[in-house]
C-alpha distance (Angstrom), angle and dihedral (degrees) to the residues before:
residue distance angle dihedral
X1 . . .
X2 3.80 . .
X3 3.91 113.3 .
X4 4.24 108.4 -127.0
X5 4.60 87.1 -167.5
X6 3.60 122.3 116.6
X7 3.83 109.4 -92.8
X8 4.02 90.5 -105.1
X9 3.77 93.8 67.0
X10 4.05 133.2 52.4
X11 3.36 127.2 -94.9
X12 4.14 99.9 -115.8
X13 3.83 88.6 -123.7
X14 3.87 89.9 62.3
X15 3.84 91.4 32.4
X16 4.07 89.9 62.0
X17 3.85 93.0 34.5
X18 4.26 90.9 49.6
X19 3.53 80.6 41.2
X20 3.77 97.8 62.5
X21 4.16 95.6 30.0
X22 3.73 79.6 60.6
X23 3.72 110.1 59.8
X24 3.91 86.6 40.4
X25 3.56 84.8 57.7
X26 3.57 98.7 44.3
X27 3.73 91.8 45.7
X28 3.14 91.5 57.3
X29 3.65 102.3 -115.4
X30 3.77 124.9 138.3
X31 3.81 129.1 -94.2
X32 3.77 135.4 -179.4
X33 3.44 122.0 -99.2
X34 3.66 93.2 -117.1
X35 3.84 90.6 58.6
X36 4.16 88.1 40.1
X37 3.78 89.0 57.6
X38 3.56 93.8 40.9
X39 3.69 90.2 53.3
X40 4.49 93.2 38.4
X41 4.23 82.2 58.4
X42 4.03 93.0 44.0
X43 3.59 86.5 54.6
X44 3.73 105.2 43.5
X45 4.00 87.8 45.6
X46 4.04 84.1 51.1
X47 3.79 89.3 56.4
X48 3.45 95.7 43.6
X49 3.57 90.0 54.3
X50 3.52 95.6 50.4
X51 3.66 95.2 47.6
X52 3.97 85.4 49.2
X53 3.74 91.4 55.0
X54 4.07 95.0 43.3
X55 3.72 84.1 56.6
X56 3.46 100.1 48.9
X57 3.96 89.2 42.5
X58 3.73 88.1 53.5
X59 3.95 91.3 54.5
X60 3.86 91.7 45.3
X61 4.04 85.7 56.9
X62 4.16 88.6 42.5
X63 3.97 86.1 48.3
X64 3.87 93.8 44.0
X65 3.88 95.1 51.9
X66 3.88 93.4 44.8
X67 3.81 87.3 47.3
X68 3.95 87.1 59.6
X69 3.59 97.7 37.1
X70 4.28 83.8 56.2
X71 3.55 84.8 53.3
X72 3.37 98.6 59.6
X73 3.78 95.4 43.4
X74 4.08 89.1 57.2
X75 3.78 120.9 95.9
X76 3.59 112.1 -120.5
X77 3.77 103.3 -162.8
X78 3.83 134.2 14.9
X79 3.17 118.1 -131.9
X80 4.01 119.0 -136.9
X81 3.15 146.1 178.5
X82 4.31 138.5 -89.7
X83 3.74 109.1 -89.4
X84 3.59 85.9 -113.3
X85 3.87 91.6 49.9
X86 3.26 90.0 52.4
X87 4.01 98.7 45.9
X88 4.06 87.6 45.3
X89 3.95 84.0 52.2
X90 4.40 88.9 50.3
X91 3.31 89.9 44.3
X92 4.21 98.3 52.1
X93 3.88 84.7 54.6
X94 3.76 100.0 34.8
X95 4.19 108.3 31.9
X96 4.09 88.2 177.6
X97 3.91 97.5 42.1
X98 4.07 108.8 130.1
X99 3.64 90.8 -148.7
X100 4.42 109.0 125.4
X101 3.66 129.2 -173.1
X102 3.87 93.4 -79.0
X103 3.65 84.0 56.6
X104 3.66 89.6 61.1
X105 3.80 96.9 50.3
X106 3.32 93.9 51.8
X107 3.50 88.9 51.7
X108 3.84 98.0 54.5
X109 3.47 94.1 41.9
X110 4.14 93.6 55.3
X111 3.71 82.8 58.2
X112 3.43 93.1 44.1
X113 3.54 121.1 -91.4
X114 3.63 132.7 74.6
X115 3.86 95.7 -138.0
X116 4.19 97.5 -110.0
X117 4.08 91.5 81.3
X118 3.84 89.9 69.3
């Protein structure tokens, strides 16, 4: 019978058979060594697992609060200049640029403002 469960859980055959093995081992009654060692590797690949998934739940936390500390750190708006700022500005560097006022608006609004938030 081939187990289809991701690797961190049992396969439900060995979940029912560990299941069993256990409360004859707990109850003290006796079991074959086949069946002991069966049940010694169930439970060593159980704590494996779990130790696997604590570790892997520990990074998701790490990798959560360094997500949100990256958050924080981002800018969340640029700030620009007035249209008229800004053309002054092209026109310093530039004296024969054709670029008007309307130029400028356009400008600052393809990047996302229209110049009168600021």
């Amino acid at each position: 019978m081939r187990c289809l469960q991701p690797v961190y859980k049992l396969c439900l055959h060995e979940a029912t058979a560990t299941s069993r093995l256990q409360f004859v081992y707990k109850s003290g009654g006796t079991v074959d060594k086949v069946a002991s060692d069966r049940l010694d590797r169930v439970l060593d690949r159980n704590g494996d697992l779990g130790l696997k998934v604590q570790m892997l739940e520990q990074e998701l936390k790490e990798a959560q609060r360094d997500r949100e500390a990256n958050k924080k750190l981002a800018p969340t708006v640029a700030e620009l200049p007035e249209p008229a700022d800004l053309l002054n500005q092209l026109k310093a560097r530039r004296k024969k640029s054709g670029a008007n006022l309307a130029d400028m608006e356009v400008v600052l609004e393809i990047l996302g403002t229209d110049g009168s938030e600021i």
